[in-house]
C-alpha positions as CSV (number, residue, x, y, z in Angstrom):
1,X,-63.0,-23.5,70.2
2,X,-64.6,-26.5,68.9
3,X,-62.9,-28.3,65.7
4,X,-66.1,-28.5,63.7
5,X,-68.4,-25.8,62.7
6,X,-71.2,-27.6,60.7
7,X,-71.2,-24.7,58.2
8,X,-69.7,-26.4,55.7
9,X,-72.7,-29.6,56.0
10,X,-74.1,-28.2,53.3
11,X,-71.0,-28.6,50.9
12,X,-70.2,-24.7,50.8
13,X,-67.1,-22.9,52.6
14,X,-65.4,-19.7,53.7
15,X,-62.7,-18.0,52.1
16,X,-60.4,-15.8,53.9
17,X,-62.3,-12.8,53.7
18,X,-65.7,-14.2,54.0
19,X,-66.7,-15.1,50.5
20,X,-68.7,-18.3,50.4
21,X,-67.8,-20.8,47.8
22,X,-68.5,-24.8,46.9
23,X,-65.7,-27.1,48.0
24,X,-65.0,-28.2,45.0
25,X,-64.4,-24.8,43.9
26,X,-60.5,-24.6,42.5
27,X,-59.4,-22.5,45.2
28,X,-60.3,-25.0,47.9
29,X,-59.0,-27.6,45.1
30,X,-55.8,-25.2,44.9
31,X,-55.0,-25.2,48.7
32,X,-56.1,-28.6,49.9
33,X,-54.1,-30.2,47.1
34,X,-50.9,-28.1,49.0
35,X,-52.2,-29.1,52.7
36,X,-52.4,-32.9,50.5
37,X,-48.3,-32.1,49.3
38,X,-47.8,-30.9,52.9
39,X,-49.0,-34.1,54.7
40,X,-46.4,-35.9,52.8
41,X,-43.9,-34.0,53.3
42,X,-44.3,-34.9,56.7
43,X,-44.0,-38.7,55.9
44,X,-40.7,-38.0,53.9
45,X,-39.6,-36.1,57.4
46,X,-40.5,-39.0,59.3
47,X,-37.7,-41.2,57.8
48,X,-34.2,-41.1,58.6
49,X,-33.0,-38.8,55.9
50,X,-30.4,-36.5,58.0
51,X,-30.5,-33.2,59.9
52,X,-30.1,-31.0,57.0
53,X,-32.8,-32.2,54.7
54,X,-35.1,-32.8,57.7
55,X,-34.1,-28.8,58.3
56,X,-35.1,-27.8,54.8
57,X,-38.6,-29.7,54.6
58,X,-39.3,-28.1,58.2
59,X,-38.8,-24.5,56.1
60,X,-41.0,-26.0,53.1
61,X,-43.9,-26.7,54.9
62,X,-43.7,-23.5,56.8
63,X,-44.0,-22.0,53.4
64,X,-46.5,-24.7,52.0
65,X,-48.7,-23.0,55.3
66,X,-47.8,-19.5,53.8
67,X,-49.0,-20.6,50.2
68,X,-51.8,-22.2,51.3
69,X,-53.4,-19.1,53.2
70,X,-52.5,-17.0,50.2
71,X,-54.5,-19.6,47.8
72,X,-57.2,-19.2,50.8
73,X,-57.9,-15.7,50.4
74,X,-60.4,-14.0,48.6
75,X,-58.1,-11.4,46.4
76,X,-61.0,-8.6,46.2
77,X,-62.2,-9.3,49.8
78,X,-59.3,-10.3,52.2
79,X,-57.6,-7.8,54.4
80,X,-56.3,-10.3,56.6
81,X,-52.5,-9.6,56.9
82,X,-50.9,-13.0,55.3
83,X,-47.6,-14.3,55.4
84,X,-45.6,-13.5,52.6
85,X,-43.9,-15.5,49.9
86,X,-40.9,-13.9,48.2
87,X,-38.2,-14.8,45.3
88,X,-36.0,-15.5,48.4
89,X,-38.2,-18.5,49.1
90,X,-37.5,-19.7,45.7
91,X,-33.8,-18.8,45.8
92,X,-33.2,-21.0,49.1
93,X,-35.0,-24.3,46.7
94,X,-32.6,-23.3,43.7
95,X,-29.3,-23.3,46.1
96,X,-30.5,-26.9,47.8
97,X,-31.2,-28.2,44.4
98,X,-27.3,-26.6,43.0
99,X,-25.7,-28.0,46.6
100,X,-27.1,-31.7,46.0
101,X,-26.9,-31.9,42.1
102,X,-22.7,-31.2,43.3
103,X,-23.0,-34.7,44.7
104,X,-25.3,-36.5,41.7
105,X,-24.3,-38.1,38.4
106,X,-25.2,-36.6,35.4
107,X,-28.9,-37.8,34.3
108,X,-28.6,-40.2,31.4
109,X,-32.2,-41.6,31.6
110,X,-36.0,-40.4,33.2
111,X,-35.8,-42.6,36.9
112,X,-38.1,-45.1,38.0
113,X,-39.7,-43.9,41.8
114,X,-38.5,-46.4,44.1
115,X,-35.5,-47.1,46.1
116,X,-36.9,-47.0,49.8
117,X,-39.6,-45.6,51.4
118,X,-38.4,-41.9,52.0
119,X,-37.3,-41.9,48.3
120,X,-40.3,-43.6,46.9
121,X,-42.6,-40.9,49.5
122,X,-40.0,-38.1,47.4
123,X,-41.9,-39.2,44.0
124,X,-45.1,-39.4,45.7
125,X,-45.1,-35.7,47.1
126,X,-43.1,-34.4,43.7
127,X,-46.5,-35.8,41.9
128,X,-48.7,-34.3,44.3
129,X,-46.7,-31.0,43.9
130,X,-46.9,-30.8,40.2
131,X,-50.8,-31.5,40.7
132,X,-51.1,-28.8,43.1
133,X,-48.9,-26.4,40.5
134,X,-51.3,-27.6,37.8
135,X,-54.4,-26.7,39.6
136,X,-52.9,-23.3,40.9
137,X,-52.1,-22.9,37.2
138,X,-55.9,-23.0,36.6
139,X,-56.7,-21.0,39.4
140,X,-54.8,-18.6,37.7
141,X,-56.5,-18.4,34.8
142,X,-60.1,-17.3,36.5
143,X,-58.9,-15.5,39.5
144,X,-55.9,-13.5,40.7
145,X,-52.7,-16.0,42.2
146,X,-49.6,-14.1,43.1
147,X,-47.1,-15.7,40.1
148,X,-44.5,-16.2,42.7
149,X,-46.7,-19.5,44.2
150,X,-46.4,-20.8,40.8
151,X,-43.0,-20.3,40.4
152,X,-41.9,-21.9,44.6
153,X,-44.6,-25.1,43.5
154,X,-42.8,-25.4,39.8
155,X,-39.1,-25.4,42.2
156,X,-40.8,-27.4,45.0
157,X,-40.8,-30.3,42.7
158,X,-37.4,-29.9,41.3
159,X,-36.5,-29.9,44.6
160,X,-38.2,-33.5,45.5
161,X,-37.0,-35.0,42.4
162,X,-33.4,-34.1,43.2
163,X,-33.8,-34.8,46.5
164,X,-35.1,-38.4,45.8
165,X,-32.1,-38.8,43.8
166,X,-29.9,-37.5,46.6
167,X,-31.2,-39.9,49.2
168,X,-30.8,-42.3,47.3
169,X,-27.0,-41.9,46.9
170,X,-26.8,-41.2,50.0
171,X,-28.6,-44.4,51.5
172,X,-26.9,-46.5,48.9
173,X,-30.6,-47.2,47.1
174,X,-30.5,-48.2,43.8
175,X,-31.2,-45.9,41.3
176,X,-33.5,-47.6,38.5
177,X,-33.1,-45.9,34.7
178,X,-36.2,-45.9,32.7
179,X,-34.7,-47.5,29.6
180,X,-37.5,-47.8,26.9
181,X,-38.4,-51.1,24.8
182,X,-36.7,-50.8,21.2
């Protein structure tokens, strides 16, 4: 099987299901945007961030992959079999955040990004994740989206915020309040 399949030369796609689109369509938006949030997920992985949060990105990107072949599907003309996203999934985010926020300081002030790598690649994929919730948001609004996708992407990046914030107790990073001008 051969990577490329020069169908799409002509700036048109395939959804799951059959249904040609334009790539800038906000489904292919929707979905790339989460293979984007994905991909930096990966980078955040990449760093030395310990066994149990390497653990749960592993399980976020396995449902970032579920997500995106939802978002991928044609909802009138799909009868592929998909992976499944449940309240579960969003439950497991909810008792990460709870677990870590244990550990954390009350918030005083917003937080600048920054810190180290890993933490400034945490603000980097919670962006990208609010973009892809944003854009899924959209979606919504012209075709069906299972509300549930919307609700894991709206966790997802309370997840990475506290998550940056836990790193960076955790590998003695500097934490940098937002303290506006007077």
């Amino acid at each position: 099987m051969k990577v490329y399949t020069k169908k799409g030369d002509k700036g048109m796609t395939s959804l799951i299901g059959g249904t040609r689109v334009p790539k800038h369509h906000l489904r292919i938006e929707s979905y790339g945007t989460v293979d984007e949030l994905n991909s930096y997920i990966g980078v955040i992985r990449d760093h030395k961030i310990g066994e149990h949060e390497t653990t749960v990105l592993i399980e976020v990107q396995d449902r970032l992959f579920t997500i995106g072949s939802l978002l991928a599907a044609d909802p009138e003309k799909s009868k592929m079999k998909l992976p499944e996203l449940s309240l579960a999934d969003i439950e497991f985010l909810e008792n990460e955040i709870d677990k870590m926020d244990e550990d954390l300081p009350p918030m005083r002030n917003f937080v600048l990004p920054g810190g180290n790598k890993a933490i400034s690649f945490c603000h980097v994929a919670r962006c990208v994740c609010r973009r892809a919730e944003r854009i899924t948001v959209h979606l919504s609004e012209e075709s069906q989206v299972d509300s549930t996708i919307m609700q894991y992407l709206n966790r997802l990046s309370d997840y990475l915020f506290v998550l940056s914030r836990y790193l960076t107790k955790k590998m003695g990073a500097t934490e940098t309040p937002w303290v506006p001008r007077q």
